[in-house]
N, C-alpha and C positions, 0 to 999 in steps of 0.2 A: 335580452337575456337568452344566453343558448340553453339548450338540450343538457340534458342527461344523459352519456350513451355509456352503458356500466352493465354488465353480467354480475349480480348483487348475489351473493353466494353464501353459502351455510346457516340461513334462516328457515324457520318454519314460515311459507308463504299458505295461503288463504287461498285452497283453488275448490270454486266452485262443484261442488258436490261431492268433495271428496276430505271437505275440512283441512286443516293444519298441516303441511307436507312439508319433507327436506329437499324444496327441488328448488334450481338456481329461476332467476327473473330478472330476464333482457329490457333492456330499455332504450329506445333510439326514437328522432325523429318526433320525440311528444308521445309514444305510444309504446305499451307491453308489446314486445317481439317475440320470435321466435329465436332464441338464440346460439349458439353465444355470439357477442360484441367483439370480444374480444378484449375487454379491461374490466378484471375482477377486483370486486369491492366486496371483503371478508364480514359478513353480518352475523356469523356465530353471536347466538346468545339473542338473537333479535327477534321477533313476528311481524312479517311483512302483510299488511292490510289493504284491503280498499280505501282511500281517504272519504272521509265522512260528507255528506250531502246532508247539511242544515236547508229545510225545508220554512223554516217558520225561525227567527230569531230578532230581538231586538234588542240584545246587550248591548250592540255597538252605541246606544244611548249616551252613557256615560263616558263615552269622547269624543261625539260630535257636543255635548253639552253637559260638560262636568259639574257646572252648578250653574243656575239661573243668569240670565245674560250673560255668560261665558262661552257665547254661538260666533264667535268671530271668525275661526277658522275651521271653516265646515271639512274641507279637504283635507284636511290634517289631521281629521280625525277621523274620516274614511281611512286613512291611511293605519292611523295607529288601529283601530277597531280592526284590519287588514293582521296588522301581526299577531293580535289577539288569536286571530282564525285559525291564523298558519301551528302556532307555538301548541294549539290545543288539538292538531290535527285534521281541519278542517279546510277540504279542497274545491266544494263549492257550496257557496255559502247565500242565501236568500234572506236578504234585511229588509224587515218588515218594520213601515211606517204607517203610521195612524194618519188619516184626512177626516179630524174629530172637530165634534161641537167642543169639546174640550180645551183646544186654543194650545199659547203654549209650544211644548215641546209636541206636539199634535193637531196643532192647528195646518188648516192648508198651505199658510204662508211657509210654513218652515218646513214642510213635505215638498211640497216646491224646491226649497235649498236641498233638502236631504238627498232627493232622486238629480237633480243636477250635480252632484258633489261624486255618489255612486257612477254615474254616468263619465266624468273626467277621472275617476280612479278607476275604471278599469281596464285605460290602454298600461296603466302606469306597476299596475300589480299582477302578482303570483295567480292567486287562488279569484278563482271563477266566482266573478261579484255579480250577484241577480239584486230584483227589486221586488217587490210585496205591498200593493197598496193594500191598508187595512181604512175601509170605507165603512165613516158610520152612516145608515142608510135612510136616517132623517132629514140629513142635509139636501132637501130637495131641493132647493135654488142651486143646486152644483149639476143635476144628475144630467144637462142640457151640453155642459163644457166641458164634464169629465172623461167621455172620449175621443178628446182630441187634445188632452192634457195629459193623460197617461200615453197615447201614442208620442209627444213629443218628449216626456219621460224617460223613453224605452221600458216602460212596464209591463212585463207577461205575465202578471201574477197578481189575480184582485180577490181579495175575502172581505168579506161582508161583515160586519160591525154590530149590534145595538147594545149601546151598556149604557143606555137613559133609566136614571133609576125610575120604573114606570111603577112601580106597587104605590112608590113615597107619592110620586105626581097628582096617580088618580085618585089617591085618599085626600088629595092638597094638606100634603104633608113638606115640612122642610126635611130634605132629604138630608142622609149622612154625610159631612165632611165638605159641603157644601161650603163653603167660607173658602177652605184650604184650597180648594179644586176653582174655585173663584182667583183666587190670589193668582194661582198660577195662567188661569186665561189672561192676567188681566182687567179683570172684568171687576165691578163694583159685587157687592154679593146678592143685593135686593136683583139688580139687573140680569145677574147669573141666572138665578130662580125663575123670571122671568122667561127667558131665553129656552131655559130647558122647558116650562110650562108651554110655551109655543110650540117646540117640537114636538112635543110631546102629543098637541093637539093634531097634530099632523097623519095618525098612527093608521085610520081608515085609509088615509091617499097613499101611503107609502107600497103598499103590496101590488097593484097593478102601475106603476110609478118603476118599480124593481123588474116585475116581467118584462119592460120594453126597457129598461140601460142592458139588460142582461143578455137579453135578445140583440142588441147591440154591441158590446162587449166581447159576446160570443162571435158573433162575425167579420169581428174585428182578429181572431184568434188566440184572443187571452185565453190561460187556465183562471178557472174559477174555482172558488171553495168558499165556504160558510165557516161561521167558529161562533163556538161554546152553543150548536146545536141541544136541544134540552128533551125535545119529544121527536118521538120516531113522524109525526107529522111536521114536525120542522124542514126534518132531515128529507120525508118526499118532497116537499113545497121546493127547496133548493134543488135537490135534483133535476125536477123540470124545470127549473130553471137553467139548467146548465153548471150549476157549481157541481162537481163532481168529487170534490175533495171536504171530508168535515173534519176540522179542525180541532182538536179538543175537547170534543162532544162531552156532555156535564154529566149523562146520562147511558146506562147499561142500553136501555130501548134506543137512542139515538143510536149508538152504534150499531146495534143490531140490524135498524133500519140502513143505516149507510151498506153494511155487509153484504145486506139481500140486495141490496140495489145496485151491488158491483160499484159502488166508489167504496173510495182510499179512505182512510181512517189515520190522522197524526193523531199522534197524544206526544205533550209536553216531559223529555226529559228528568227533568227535575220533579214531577212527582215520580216520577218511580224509584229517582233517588233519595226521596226524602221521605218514601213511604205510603205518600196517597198527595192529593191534593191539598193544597190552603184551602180552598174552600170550600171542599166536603161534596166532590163533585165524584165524578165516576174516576174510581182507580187504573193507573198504566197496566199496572201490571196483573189486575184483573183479565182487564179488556186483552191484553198478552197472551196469557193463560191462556184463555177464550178464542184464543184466533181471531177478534175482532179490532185489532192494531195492525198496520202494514207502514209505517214508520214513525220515529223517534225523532224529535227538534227537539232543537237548543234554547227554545222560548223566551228564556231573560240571561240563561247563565251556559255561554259557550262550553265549561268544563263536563260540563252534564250528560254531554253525547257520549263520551270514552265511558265515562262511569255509570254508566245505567248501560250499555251494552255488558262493561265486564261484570257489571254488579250480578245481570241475568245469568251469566254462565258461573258466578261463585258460588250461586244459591242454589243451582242444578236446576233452572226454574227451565231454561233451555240451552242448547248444544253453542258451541262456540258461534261455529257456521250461523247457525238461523239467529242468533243473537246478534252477530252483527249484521247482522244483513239489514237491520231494522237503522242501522244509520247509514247504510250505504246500496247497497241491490234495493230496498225498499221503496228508500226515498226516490233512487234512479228510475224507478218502474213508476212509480206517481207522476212523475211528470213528463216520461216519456222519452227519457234521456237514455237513449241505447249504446251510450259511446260512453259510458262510466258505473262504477259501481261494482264491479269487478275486475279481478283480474286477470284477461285473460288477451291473447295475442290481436292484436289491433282495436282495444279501446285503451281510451286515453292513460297515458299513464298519471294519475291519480294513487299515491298511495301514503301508508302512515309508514312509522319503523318505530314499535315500539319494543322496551326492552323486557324480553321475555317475563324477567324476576318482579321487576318492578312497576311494570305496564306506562312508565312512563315514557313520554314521544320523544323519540329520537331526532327525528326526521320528517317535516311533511315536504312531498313533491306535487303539487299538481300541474297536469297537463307537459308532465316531463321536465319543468322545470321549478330551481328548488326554492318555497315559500319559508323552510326553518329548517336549522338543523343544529343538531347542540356541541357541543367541541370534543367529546369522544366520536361521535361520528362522522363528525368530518376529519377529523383525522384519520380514519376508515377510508374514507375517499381520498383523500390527496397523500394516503402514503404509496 
C-alpha cells in the first residue's frame, strides 16, 4: 500500500500548543513534513487531528466471536474488527485479551488464537495493531510458561487481572451468575465452583508468586499495568512491581496514589460518556477534572474515543487541545511512543479528518497510509 503525499489545505489542523489553526499539512514518506508536496487536497470545512491511540480495548470480541462457537475464522475477524478501528478513527489500536480462569472467549486456549491471528494481521493492515495480555493472576500453574508464550506472541503489554468473586468464596457462598459463567467455560457448574474455590485458596501464594513473573516480565521489556486498582495500597504494591500503568482504578485514593507515584492513570471511555461508571466505581470525568487521568480507552465500545474527547470540549469541562490529547498525546506519552500522537514535522503521519459541523470522520490515515475514507472525501482527493 503507498503513501499519502498531499499538502491537505483549508482545514482547521490541531498544532500543539497552540490549538485549532488554518495552516496547510504536508504529508510524504509515512510522515507530517514540512511542506509543501506540491498536490493540494481542499479540506475546507474539515479538522485535521491526531488519530487516536486506543490503549486498552476489547470490542474487537464480537468479530473474532459473534456468538458461541462461531470462532472459525479468527483472521477475519482481526480483520473486520481492523475496519471497525479505521471507520471510528482509530490509528493505533491495543487489543486486549483475557488469559482467565473463566475459559471460553477467555480462556488461554483461545488467547493463544487471538494473539496469533493479531500477529498475521499486521503485515496485512492499515492501522498499527498492538496486543494486551490481561492476566488473571491466580492462575499459577501458568506463571512458569507465560514468559516465553507472550515472547512468542509478540506481546508488550501485560495488566494484571483478579475478578474471583472473593467476598462469595470466603463466606462459601455460591457466587452470582455462576451457572451462566459456567456454561460459557464449559465446565459443569458444581465443577466451576469448585475450581474457583481452588483458586481462590491460592490467595497467600499469589503475592510473592507475582513479584518474581514481574521481575521477569520487566526484564523481558514488557510495559506493565494493573486494572480496577481499589486502594492507594494496591496501587504501591504494583508500582514496585513495575506495573507503571493503572488501569481504571475503582477508586479517587487509587488514582491519587498512581498520580503521586508518577504512573499513568487510563480511565474507560465509555463512562464518561455515559456519565460515570456501571458499577459505581470512581468517575472519568472526576478524576479529569482532578488532573488525575492522563488517557482515555475504548474499553468495550470503539465509538467512545471521538465522543468523550468531543463530549469534554461541548461541556466547557476542558479546551479542545487538552481534550484531545487524552486519546492521542496521552496515550503516546504512556507508552513511550514519541513518533505519534501529534502533529507535527517528522512523526508519523497518523491522523483523523473530521467534519468540522458534524464531527463525524471523514478520513482515517495511519502511518501515511489510508485505513478509511468516506466518498465526499475521497472525492477531495482524487479530484
Amino acid at each position: 500500500m503507498s503513501f499519502i503525499e498531499r499538502d491537505l489545505i483549508g482545514a482547521q489542523v490541531l498544532i500543539p500548543g497552540a490549538g485549532l489553526q488554518p495552516v496547510p499539512l504536508s504529508l510524504a514518506e509515512g510522515q507530517v513534513v514540512d511542506g509543501p508536496v506540491g498536490r493540494p487536497v481542499d479540506l475546507s470545512g474539515c479538522l485535521l487531528l491526531p488519530g487516536m491511540i486506543d490503549l486498552h480495548g476489547d470490542g474487537f470480541e464480537r468479530h473474532v466471536a459473534p456468538r458461541r462457537g462461531a470462532m472459525k475464522q479468527m483472521n477475519e475477524g482481526i480483520l473486520a474488527a481492523e475496519a471497525e478501528l479505521a471507520v471510528n478513527g482509530l490509528t493505533t489500536a491495543v487489543m486486549a485479551q483475557f488469559f482467565s480462569w473463566e475459559g471460553g472467549l477467555r480462556g488461554p486456549e483461545f488467547a493463544s488464537d487471538v494473539f496469533d491471528a493479531i500477529r498475521a494481521a499486521q503485515g496485512k493492515v492499515v492501522t498499527d495493531l498492538r496486543a494486551q495480555l490481561r492476566f488473571e493472576i491466580h492462575l499459577l500453574e501458568h506463571y512458569d510458561a507465560l514468559p516465553g508464550l507472550i515472547a512468542g506472541w509478540g506481546v508488550d503489554y501485560v495488566v494484571f487481572n483478579d475478578h474471583l468473586p472473593h467476598d462469595s468464596l470466603a463466606k462459601g457462598k455460591r457466587p452470582p451468575r455462576l451457572t451462566g459463567q459456567a456454561l460459557k467455560a464449559g465446565r459443569n457448574p458444581e465443577r466451576h465452583l469448585e475450581f474457583l474455590q481452588e483458586l481462590h485458596a491460592r490467595k497467600d501464594r499469589v503475592p510473592a508468586a507475582l513479584d518474581d513473573l514481574c521481575r521477569v516480565l520487566g526484564e523481558q521489556g514488557l510495559r506493565l499495568g494493573s486494572h480496577d486498582d481499589q486502594t492507594a495500597e494496591d496501587r504501591q504494591t504494583w508500582h514496585h512491581r513495575g506495573a507503571r500503568i493503572s488501569e481504571f482504578p475503582e477508586t479517587l485514593e487509587a488514582a491519587e496514589a498512581a498520580h503521586a507515584a508518577g504512573d499513568l492513570v487510563v480511565m474507560g471511555a465509555p463512562n464518561l460518556v455515559r456519565g460515570g461508571s456501571h458499577k459505581g466505581n470512581a468517575s472519568a470525568i472526576d478524576l479529569i477534572v482532578m488532573g488525575l487521568c492522563d488517557a482515555l480507552a475504548s474499553d468495550y465500545h470503539y465509538p467512545s474515543l471521538r465522543r468523550a474527547a468531543l463530549m469534554l470540549v461541548r461541556t466547557g469541562v476542558l479546551e479542545f487541545e487538552a481534550a484531545w490529547n487524552l486519546v492521542s498525546a496521552g496515550p503516546a506519552k504512556a507508552f513511550g511512543w514519541h513518533d505519534r500522537g501529534q502533529l507535527l514535522p517528522g512523526k508519523r503521519a497518523d491522523l483523523v479528518v473530521l467534519d468540522a459541523e458534524t464531527h463525524q470522520v471523514g478520513a482515517t490515515i495511519s502511518g501515511g497510509r489510508v485505513s478509511y475514507m468516506n466518498g465526499e472525501i475521497a472525492a477531495r482527493f482524487l479530484a
